[in-house]
Structure formats: structure tokens, C-alpha cells
C-alpha positions in Angstrom: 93.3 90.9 115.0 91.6 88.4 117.4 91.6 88.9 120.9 92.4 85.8 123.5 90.0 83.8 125.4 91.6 85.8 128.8 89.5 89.0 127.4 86.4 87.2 126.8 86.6 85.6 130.4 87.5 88.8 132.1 84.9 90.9 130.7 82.3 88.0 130.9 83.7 88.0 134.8 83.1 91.6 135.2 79.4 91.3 133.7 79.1 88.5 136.2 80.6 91.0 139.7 78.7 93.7 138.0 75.5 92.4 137.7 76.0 90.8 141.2 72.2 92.2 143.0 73.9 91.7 145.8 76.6 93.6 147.9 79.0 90.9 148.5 81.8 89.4 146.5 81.5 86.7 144.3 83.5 83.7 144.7 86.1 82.4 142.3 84.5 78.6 142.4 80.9 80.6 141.6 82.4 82.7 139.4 84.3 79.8 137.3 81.1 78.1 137.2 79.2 80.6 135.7 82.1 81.1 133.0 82.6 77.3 132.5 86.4 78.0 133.0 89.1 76.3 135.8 89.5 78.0 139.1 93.3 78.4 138.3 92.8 80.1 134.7 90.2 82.6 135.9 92.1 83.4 139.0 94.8 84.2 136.7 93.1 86.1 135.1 91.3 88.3 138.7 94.8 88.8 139.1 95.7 90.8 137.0 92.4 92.7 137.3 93.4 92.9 140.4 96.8 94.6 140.0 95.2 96.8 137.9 92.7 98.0 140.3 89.9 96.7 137.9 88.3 94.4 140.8 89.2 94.1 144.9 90.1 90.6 146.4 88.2 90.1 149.5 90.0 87.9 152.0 88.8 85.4 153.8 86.5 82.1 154.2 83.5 83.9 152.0 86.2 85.9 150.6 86.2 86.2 146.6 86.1 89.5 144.1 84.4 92.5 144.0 84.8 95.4 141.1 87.2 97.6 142.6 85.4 101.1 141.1 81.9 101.6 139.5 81.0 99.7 136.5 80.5 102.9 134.6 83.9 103.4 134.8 85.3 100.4 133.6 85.8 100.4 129.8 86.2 97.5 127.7 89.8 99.2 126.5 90.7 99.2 130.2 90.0 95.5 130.6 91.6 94.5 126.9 95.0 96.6 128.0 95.4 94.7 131.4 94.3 91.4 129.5 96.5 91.9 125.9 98.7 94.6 127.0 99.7 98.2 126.2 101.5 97.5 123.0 100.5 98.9 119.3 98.4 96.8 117.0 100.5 97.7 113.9 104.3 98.7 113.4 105.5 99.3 110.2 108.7 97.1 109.5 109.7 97.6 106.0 111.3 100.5 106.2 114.0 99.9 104.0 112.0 98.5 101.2 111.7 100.6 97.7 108.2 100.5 98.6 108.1 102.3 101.5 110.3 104.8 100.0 107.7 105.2 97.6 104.9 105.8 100.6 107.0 107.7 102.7 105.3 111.4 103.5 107.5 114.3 101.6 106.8 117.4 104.0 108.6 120.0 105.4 112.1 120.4 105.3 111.8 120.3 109.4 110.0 117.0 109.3 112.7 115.7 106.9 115.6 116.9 108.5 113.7 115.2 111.9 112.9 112.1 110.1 116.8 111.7 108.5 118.0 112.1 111.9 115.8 109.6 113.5 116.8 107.3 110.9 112.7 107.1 110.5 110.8 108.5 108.0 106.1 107.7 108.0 104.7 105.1 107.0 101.4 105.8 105.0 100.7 102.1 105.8 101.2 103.4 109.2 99.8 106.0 109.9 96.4 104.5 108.2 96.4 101.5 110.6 97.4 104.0 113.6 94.4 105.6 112.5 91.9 102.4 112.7 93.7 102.0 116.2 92.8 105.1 117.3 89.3 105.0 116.3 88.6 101.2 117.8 90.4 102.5 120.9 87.6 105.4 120.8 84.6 102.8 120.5 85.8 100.2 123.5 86.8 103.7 125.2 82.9 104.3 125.2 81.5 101.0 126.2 82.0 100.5 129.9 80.9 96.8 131.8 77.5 99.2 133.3 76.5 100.0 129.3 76.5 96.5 128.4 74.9 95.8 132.1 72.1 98.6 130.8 71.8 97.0 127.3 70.9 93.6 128.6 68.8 95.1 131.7 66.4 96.9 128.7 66.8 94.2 126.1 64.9 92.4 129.5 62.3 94.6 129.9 61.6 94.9 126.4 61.1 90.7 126.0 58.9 90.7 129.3 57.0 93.7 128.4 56.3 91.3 124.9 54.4 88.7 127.0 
């Protein structure tokens, strides 16, 4: 699994509005050139952070983007759904394989008669990487833009306390 380059710049972009001292927006040309990325792709990108309700566009000639709630309530899954989508990392598709057969859950006679007439029975395959979904889902769930923000801020301190 390998997320794109979108998620990288629009969490990297979120760093950059949260991390902003001051109150006003930050510009898409000053924002691009803190990322190294084009105007176009990034604004792109703000846009559908934007739809999303992730950051606010600020109209006008000093216009530019501003996060739209607190940093401590932006999580990194929040950011990687708007950026990759909503869809499930793993579907099983070899469910007419012997093997499958093999792997498929014997339970109770509810769950079989349910399973025969959704045509579908589980995937131990499935339900494994559903599992690993779940928990990575869990750990981006609990890093939000202001935890990294507080990571780097004491990281910081600790280097100038060193000198």
C-alpha cells in the first residue's frame, strides 16, 4: 500500500496553515513554495480540502487558505480519506476458488443460511486484512495535524535546550 504524493502535499500543507504564528491565511503561491509543488497541483489539492471542510478559502487580493476547524481535530485518516478516498484497502476476490472454500468460516447454521443467500460466504484472507485496516485506521485516527505540530514544537525545545 503506498499512498500518493496528493497526501503527502496535503498534510505537509496543513503543517504549513497550522503552524502559521499568524492569524491570517496563507497564500497558495507561499504555500506552493514552501511545498516545492505548482500552484495548480496544490490548489487541486485545497480543493478538495476545501469541500471537505478540512481548510476555508479566503477570498480576495490577500486571499488564500486557512484550516477550517482546530488542528486538534484534524486527523491524518481525515486528510488520507478526502485525498485517496473512502474505499476499502482489501476485497477478497477469489471467491470461487477451492481455496477459498477451504478458508471460508463454518459457523452457525444462521450465518450459513445468510451467507448462501448472499451468495457470499468470509474470507479468512479477509477478514485478517480488514483487521490491519481497522487497526491503521485507529493509529492515523489518533494523530491529528496539532500532535505532529506538538511533536516538532518539543523536538525544538529539546535541540535549543542542548546548546
Amino acid at each position: 500500500m503506498q499512498f500518493s504524493k496528493s497526501t503527502d502535499y496535503a498534510l505537509h500543507a496543513l503543517v504549513h496553515l497550522g503552524h502559521s504564528e499568524r492569524c491570517n491565511n496563507v497564500g497558495i503561491k507561499e504555500l506552493s513554495g514552501a511545498l516545492g509543488v505548482s500552484e495548480s497541483y496544490l490548489s487541486k489539492i485545497m480543493s478538495k480540502l476545501r469541500q471537505d471542510g478540512i481548510v476555508r478559502a479566503v477570498p480576495g487580493v490577500n486571499g488564500g487558505y486557512e484550516l477550517a476547524r482546530p488542528a486538534e481535530q484534524i486527523t491524518f485518516l481525515d486528510v488520507i480519506q478526502v485525498i485517496e478516498g473512502r474505499q476499502k484497502l482489501f476485497e477478497c476476490s477469489n471467491t470461487k476458488s477451492q481455496q477459498h472454500r477451504l478458508l471460508a468460516e463454518k459457523g452457525t447454521a444462521q450465518r450459513d443460511r445468510d451467507q448462501e443467500r448472499s451468495g457470499k460466504s468470509e474470507c479468512l484472507v479477509e477478514k485478517v486484512m480488514e483487521g490491519a485496516e481497522q487497526h491503521l485506521h485507529q493509529y492515523l485516527r489518533e494523530h491529528t495535524i496539532q500532535s505532529l505540530l506538538d511533536e516538532a514544537f518539543k523536538r525544538c525545545n529539546h535541540e535549543s535546550n542542548k546548546k
